[in-house]
C-alpha positions in Angstrom: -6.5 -20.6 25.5 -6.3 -22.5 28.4 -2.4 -23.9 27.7 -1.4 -19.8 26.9 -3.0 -18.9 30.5 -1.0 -22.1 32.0 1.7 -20.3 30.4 1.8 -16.8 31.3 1.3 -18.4 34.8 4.4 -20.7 34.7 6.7 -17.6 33.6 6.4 -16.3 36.8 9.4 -19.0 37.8 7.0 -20.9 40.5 4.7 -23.0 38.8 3.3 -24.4 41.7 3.0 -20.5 43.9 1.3 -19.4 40.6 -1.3 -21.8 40.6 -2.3 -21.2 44.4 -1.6 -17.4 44.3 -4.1 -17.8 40.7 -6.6 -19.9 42.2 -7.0 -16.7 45.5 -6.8 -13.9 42.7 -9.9 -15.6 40.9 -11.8 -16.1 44.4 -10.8 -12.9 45.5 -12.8 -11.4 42.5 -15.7 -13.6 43.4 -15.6 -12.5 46.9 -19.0 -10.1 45.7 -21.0 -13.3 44.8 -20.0 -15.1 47.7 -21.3 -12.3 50.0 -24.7 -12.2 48.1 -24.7 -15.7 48.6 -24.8 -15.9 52.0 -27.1 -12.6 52.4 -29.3 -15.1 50.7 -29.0 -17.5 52.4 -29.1 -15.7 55.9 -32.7 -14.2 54.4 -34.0 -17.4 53.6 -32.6 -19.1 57.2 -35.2 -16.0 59.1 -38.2 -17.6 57.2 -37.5 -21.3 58.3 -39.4 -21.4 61.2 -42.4 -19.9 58.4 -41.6 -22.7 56.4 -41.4 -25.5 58.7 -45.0 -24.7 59.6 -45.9 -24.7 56.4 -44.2 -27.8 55.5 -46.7 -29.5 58.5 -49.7 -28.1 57.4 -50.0 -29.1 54.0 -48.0 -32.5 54.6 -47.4 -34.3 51.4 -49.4 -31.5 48.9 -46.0 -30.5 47.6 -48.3 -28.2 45.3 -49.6 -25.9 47.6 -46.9 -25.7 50.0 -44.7 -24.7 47.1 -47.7 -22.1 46.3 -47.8 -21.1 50.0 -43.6 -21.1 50.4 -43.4 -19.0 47.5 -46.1 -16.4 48.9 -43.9 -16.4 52.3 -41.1 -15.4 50.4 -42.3 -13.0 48.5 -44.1 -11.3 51.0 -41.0 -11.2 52.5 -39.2 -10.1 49.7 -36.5 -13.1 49.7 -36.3 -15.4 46.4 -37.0 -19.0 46.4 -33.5 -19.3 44.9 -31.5 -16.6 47.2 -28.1 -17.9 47.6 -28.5 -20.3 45.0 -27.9 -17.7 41.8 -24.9 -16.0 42.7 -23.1 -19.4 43.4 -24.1 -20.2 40.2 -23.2 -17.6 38.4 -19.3 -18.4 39.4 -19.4 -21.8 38.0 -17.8 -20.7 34.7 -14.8 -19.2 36.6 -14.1 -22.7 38.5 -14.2 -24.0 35.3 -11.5 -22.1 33.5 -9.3 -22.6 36.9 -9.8 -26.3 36.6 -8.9 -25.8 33.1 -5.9 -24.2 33.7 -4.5 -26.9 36.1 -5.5 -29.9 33.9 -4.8 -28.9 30.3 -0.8 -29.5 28.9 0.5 -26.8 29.4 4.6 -25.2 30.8 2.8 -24.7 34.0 2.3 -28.7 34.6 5.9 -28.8 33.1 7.1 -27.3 36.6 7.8 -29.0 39.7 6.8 -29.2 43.2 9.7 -30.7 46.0 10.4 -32.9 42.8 7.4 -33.7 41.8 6.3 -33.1 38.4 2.9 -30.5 38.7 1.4 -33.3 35.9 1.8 -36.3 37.9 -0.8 -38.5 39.3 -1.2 -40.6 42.5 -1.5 -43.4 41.0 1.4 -43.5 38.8 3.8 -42.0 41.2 2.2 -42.8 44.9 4.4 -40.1 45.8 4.7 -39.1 49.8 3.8 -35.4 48.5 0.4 -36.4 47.6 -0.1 -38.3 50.8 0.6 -34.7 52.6 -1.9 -33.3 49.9 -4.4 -36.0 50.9 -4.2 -35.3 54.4 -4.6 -31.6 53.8 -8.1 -32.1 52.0 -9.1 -34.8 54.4 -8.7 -31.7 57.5 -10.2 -29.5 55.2 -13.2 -31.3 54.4 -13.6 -32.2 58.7 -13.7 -28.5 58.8 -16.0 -28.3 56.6 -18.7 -30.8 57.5 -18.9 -29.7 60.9 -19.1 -25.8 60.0 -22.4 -27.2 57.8 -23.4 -29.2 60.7 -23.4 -26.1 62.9 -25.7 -24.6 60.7 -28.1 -27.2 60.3 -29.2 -26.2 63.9 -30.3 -22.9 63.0 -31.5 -24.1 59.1 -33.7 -27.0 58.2 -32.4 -29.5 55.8 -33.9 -32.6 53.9 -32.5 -35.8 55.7 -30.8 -37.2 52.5 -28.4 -33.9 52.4 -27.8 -34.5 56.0 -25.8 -37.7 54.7 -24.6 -35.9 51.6 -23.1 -32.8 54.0 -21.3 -35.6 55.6 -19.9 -37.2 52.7 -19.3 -34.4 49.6 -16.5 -32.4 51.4 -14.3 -35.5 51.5 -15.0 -36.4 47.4 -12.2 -33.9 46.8 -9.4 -36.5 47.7 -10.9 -38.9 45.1 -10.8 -36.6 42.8 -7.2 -35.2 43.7 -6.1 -38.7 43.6 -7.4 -38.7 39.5 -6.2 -35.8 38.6 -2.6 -34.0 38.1 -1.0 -32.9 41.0 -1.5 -29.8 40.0 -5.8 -30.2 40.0 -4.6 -30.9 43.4 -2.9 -27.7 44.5 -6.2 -25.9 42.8 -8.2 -28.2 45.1 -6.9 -27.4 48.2 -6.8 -23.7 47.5 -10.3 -23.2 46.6 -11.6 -25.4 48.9 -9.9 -23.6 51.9 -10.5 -20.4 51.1 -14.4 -21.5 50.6 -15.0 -23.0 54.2 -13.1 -19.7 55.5 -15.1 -17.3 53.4 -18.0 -18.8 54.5 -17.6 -19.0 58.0 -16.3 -15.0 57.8 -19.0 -14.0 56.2 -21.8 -15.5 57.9 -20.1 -14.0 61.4 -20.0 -10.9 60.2 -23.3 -10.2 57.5 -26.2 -9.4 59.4 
């Protein structure tokens, strides 16, 4: 399944365009989730100062201030898990787009400025996936300090506060595994998620 979608991608003459232009048509038809997502989110970031409170009074009974939290929310009408679902629920599409750009198929056949859309760095060391590298790398700054900025206004555990800093920047690892093609897919997605985000949260009251 996965090598006939790589396929009818690569027919369109530019393997590499197809897989970003791909990669934006799938996001564009998650756009829905993503704003339920962040409605979520924006819901639950209103209760914080609630929960902080909570969160001293009861200290380290993790029992009742999960009892007490969950009251909060509900009284509120807010799910524990509000921004959490609809992420979730668009895991199975990332999976078929990651799919796509790692099984054989004609689209990693194709080429890029010469280089094979199945190559990997550390076969090649290629200058293109330098540029790719430093493309994630600004990416994932962007990233880290758009969660930063809302870390002011939402409370986080201290061991994501290390995790914020250092997840965003995993992608060039991972690039650096994968076919250049995985790649392309990467920097796509993860683009169009730190834009997205920062969109929606400007303009979703």
């Amino acid at each position: 399944m996965f090598a006939d979608l790589g396929a009818a991608l690569a027919s369109f003459g530019m393997p590499a365009l197809a897989i970003v232009l791909f990669t934006m048509a799938v996001r564009l038809m998650l756009h829905p989730l993503a704003r339920a997502a962040v409605r979520g989110e924006k819901a639950k970031a209103k209760l914080a100062p609630e929960i902080q409170k909570l969160q001293k009074k009861y200290g380290k009974d993790l029992m009742r201030f999960s009892e007490e939290s969950q009251k909060v929310y509900k009284a509120n009408g807010v799910s524990m898990f509000a921004g959490m679902l609809p992420m979730l629920a668009t895991m199975p599409f990332f999976m078929v787009m990651y799919q796509v750009a790692t099984t054989p198929s004609p689209l990693l056949a194709g080429t890029f400025l010469g280089l094979p859309l199945s190559a990997h760095f550390l076969s090649t060391f290629n200058w293109i996936f330098f540029v790719l590298f430093g493309l994630l790398a600004v990416v994932a700054y962007l990233t880290v300090r758009w969660q930063q900025s809302r870390m002011t206004t939402t409370p986080t555990p201290g061991f994501m506060t290390g995790l914020i800093k250092v997840m965003p920047f995993m992608t060039i690892l991972v690039a650096a595994y994968l076919p250049f093609a995985a790649g392309l897919y990467l920097l796509t997605t993860t683009t169009w998620t730190i834009a997205e985000r920062a969109l929606l949260y400007r303009i979703l009251s």
